[in-house]
C-alpha positions as CSV (number, residue, x, y, z in Angstrom):
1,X,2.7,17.4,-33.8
2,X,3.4,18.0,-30.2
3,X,6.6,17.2,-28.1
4,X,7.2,16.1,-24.9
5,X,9.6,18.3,-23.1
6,X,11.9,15.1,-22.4
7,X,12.7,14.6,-26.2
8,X,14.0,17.9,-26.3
9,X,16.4,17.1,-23.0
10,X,14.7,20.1,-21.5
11,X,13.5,19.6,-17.9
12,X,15.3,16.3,-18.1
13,X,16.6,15.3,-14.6
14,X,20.8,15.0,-15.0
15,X,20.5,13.7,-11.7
16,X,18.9,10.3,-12.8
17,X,21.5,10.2,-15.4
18,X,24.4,10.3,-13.5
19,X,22.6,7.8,-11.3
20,X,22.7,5.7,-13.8
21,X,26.0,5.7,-15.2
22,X,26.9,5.0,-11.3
23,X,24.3,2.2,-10.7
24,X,27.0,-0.7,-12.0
25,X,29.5,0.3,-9.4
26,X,27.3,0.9,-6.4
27,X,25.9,-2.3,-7.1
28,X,29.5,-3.7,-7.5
29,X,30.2,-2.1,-4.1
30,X,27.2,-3.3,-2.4
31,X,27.9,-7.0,-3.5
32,X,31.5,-6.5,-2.4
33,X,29.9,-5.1,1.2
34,X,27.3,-7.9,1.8
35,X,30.1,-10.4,0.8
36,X,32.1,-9.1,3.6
37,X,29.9,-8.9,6.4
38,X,28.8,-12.8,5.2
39,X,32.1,-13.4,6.0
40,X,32.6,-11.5,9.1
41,X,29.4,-13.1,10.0
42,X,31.0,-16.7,9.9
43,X,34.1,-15.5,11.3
44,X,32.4,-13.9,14.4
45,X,29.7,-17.1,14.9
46,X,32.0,-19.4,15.8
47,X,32.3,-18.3,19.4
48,X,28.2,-18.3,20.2
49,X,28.2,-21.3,18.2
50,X,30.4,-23.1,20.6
51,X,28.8,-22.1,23.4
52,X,25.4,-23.1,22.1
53,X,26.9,-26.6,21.8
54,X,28.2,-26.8,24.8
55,X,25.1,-25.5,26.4
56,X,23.1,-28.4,24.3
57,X,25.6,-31.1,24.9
58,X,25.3,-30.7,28.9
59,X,21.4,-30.9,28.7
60,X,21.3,-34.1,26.2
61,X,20.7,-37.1,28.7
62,X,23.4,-40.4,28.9
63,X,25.6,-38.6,25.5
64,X,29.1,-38.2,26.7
65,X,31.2,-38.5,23.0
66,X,33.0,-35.1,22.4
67,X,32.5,-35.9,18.6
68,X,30.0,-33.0,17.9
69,X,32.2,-30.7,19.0
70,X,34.7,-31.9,16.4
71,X,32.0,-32.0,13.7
72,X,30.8,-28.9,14.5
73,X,34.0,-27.7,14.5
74,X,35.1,-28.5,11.3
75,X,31.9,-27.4,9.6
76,X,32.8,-23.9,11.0
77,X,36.2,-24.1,9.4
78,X,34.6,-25.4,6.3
79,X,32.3,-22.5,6.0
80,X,34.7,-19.9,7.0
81,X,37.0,-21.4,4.1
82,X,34.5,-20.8,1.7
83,X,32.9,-17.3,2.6
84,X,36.9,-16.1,3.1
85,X,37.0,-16.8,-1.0
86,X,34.0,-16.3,-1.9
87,X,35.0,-12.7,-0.4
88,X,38.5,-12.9,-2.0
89,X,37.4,-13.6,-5.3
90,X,35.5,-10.2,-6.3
91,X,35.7,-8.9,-9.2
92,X,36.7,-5.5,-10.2
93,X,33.8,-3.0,-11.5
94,X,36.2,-1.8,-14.6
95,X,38.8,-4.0,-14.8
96,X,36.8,-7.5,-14.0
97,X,40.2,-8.8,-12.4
98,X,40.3,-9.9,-8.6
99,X,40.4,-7.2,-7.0
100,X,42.9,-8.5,-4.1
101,X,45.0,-10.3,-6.6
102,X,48.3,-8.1,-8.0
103,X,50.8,-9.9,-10.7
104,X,52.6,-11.3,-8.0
105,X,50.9,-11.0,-4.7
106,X,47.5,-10.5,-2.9
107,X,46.1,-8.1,-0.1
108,X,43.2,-8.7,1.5
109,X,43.4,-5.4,2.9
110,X,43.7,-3.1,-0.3
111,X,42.2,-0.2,-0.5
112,X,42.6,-0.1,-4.6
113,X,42.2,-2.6,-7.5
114,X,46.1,-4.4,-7.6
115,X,45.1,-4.8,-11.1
116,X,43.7,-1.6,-12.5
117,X,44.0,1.1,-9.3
118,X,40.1,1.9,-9.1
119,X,39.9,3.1,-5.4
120,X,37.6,1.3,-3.5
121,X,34.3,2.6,-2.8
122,X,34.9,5.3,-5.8
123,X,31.6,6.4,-7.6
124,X,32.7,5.2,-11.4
125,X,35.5,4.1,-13.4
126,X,36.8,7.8,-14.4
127,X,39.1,8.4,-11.3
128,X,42.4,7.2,-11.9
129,X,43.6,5.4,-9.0
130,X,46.5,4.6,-7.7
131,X,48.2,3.7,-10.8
132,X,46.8,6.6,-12.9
C-alpha cells in the first residue's frame, strides 16, 4: 500500500496552515475595512452630490421649488446614519462583541476591542491586547 507524502505531514506546506488558522480574522478585518470606506464614501459624497444638483436644478426649464435640495438632502443624512452604524456595529473576531462598544462607553476611534483587547488589525486571537 503506498502513501502519499501529505499523510505523513512531510512536505506539507505550514504556510497554508497558518493561512488558515488566520483566514477568519483577515476576513473579519477586510469586512471591517470595506465597511469603512462605505462609510467614508457616503460621508465624502455629499459635497459632489450637491453640486451635481445644483448643476441639474439650474439646467431644468420653468422649476424654481428648492424642495429637491431638501429631499436630497435628507436622503444624504439618512444614508450616512445608516452606513455610520452599520460601521459601528462590527463585531469582534474572538470576542463577537462590538468592537467600539466598552461597559460604559464607546470609541469610534479604538484601536483595540473595548470588550476583549484584540488589537486591531492583529493576525489571530493569540495576542493579548490591551487588556492581557
Amino acid at each position: 500500500m503506498r502513501h502519499s507524502r501529505s499523510e505523513f505531514g512531510v512536505g506539507r506546506d505550514r504556510d497554508s496552515d497558518a493561512l488558515a488558522a488566520h483566514a477568519p480574522y483577515a476576513a473579519a478585518w477586510e469586512d471591517l475595512r470595506r465597511r469603512h470606506w462605505v462609510m467614508w464614501g457616503v460621508y465624502l459624497a455629499f459635497f459632489p452630490g450637491k453640486w451635481l444638483i445644483a448643476a441639474v436644478y439650474a439646467k431644468l426649464p420653468n422649476y424654481h421649488s428648492p424642495q429637491i435640495f431638501v429631499i436630497a438632502g435628507s436622503a444624504w443624512i439618512v444614508a450616512f446614519v445608516v452606513s455610520s452604524y452599520w460601521a459601528a456595529d462590527w463585531r469582534c473576531p474572538r470576542c463577537h462583541e462590538v468592537f467600539i462598544k466598552g461597559t460604559w462607553y464607546r470609541n469610534p476611534c479604538a484601536r483595540y476591542c473595548l470588550s476583549c483587547g484584540l488589537r486591531r488589525g492583529a493576525p489571530n486571537g493569540t495576542e493579548p491586547g490591551i487588556s492581557g
